[in-house]
N, C-alpha and C positions, 0 to 999 in steps of 0.2 A: 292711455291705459294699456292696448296691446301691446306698445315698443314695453311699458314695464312689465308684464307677464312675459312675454319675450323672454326677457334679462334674467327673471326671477327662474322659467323655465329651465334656462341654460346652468341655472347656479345650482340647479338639482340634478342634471344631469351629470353635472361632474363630483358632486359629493360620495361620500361613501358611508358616514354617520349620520342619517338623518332624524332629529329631534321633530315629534310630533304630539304637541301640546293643545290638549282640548279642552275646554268647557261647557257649560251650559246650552251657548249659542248654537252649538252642532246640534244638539237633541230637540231644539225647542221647533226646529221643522218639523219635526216628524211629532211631535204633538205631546210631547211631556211638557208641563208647567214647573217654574223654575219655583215657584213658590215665594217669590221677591219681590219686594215693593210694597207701593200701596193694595194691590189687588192679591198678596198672598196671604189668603185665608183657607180654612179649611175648617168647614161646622163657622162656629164662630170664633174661632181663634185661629190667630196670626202665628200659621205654619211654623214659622222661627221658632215660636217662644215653645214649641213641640219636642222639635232635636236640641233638647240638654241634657246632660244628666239630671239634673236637679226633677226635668218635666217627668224625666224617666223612675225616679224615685217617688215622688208625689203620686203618679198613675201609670203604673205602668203597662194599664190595660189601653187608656185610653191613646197612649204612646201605641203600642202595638197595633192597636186599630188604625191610627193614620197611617203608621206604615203597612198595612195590611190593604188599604187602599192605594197607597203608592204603589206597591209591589201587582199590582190587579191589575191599574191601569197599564204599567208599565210592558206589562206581560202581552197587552194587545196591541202594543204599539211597534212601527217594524223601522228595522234606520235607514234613512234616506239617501239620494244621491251621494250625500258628503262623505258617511260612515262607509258605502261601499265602496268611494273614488279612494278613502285614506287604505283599506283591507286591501282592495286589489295591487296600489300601488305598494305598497309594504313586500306583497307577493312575487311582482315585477323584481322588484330591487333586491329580496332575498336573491330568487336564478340569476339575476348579476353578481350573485356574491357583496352585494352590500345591504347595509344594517337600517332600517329604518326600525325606529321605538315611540311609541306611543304611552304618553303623560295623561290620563284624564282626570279631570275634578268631576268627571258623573260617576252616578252610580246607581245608573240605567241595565248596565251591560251591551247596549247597542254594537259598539264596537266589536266585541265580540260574536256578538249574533253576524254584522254582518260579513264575518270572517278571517277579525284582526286575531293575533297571536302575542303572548305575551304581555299583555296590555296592564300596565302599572296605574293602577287605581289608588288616587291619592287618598281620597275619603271614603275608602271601602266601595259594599255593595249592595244592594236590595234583595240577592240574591243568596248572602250569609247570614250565619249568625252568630253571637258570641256568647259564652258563658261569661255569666257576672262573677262567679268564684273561680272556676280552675283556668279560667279565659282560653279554653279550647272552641276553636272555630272549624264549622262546619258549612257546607254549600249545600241550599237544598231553593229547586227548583219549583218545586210542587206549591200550588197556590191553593188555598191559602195555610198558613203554618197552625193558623190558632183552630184547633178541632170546631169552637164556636163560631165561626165562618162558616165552615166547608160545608156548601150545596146551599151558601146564602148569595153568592155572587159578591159584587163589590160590594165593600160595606156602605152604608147608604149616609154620603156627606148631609144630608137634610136634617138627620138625627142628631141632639143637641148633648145627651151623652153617653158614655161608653156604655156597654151591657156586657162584656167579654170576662164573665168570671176568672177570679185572681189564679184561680187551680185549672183551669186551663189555656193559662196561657205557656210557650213552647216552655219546656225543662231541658236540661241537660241529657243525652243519651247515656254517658257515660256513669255505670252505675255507683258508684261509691259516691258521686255528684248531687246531681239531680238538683243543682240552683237554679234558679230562672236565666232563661236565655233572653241577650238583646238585639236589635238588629247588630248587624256588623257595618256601624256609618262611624264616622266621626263628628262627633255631632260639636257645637260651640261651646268652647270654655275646652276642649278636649286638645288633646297634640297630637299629630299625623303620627299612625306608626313609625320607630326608628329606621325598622329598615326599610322601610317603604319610601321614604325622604330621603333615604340616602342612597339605595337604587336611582331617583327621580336627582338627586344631585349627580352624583356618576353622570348620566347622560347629558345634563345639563353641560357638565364639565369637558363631555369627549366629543361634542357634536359637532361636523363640519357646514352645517344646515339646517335651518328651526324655522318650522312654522308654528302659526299661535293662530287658531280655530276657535273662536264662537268662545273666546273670556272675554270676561268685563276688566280683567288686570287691576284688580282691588281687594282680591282675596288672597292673604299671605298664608302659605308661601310663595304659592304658584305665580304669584301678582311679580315677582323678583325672578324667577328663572330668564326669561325673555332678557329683561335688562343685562344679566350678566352675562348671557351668552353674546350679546351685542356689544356688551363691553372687549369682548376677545375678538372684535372685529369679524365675527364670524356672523354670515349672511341672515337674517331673522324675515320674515315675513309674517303679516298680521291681517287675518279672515276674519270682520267682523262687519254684523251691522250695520255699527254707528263707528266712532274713533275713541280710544281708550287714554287712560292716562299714560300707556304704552306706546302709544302712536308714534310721538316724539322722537322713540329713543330707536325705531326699529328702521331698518333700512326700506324695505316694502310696507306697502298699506292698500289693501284690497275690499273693497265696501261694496258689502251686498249682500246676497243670502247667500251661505255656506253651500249651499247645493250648487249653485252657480259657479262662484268662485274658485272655490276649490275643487271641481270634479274639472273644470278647463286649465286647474295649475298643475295639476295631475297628471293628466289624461295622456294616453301612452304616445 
């Protein structure tokens, strides 16, 4: 395993475009729940069936309130080893004059809390929001968005259902507006922003080096970047847990918790 960190070390050292693609698996140290699987529930429904639009039309309070509790938790949790080894290195490699770019499927903001720049958010953020009519987006920090929260703490997952009258939940600022606002996620059944995928191909396509952080490599599109950049014979390396349906096709494979791993693939 050292002689292959070794190797992999050396293949960063000489790069100049470095591709950095993350997932789930980087946040879930640091204590965000991925909400997947058999155990992803929230109240008594299965998280998933939450982020649609279809959930988003049918309730949109009850919508707002999980994320209202995503966004709570979120807010108390800080990034780990991994998020500050990918920030600082990104930082090293800018005063070299090269490019390091960061790909995430969260929508934590960790990354950026722990000091990355530029960070291409494939499925938005917990941290926006979007008008349902004029689809103007906005960033707003401030916890909680919905007035019927604020000075209630987390909203309480034990409670079986919404309470968040339909009139206050967030509007539009913009005054000729005033439609209801959604988070800013993409949620299933939805398609990645244009430009945001096509940012995220760009880099795909110009990287002389790519690592692949804490995915499962089963969620399209991001499930296919790694392949094709491997297909161009250029160096891939793969930070995960367990081994992916990606494993296969990448040149490196590094198993074990992203703190670890990656903060020793890093490290200056």
């Amino acid at each position: 395993m050292q002689n292959i960190m070794k190797s992999f070390r050396e293949v960063l050292s000489n790069a100049n475009n470095i591709l950095i693609l993350t997932g789930s698996g980087i946040s879930a140290e640091s204590g965000v729940p991925t909400f997947r699987g058999a155990g992803g529930f929230w109240r008594k429904y299965q998280a998933p069936n939450l982020a649609t639009p279809e959930a988003f039309v049918a309730n949109p309070s009850l919508v707002w309130e999980f994320y209202e509790y995503r966004r709570q938790l979120v807010s108390r949790v800080r990034p780990n080893k991994a998020h500050t080894a990918v920030a600082e290195f990104q930082k090293r490699k800018a005063a070299e004059g090269k490019r390091v770019s960061i790909v995430t499927q969260n929508i934590d903001g960790l990354h950026q809390k722990a000091g990355a720049k530029d960070v291409v958010e494939l499925h938005g953020s917990l941290y926006r929001t979007r008008c349902t009519k004029c689809h103007n987006i906005s960033v707003n920090e401030n916890i909680p968005i919905c007035p019927s929260l604020e000075g209630k703490g987390s909203p309480d997952p034990g409670i079986m259902s919404s309470d968040i009258p339909v009139e206050e939940l967030p509007r539009c600022e913009i005054a000729s507006c005033g439609a209801l606002l959604r988070p800013d996620i993409v949620w299933f059944g939805e398609h990645l922003a244009e430009h945001v995928l096509q940012d995220a191909f760009d880099l795909v396509e110009t990287c002389d080096a790519c690592l692949v952080i804490g995915t499962s490599a089963v969620v399209y599109p991001a499930a296919m970047f790694a392949p094709q950049v491997a297909q161009r014979n250029v160096p891939v390396a793969e930070f995960n847990i367990e081994e992916t349906p990606a494993t296969k096709q990448v040149q490196y494979h590094f198993q074990g918790p992203c703190t670890i791993t990656v903060t020793e693939a890093l490290a200056p």
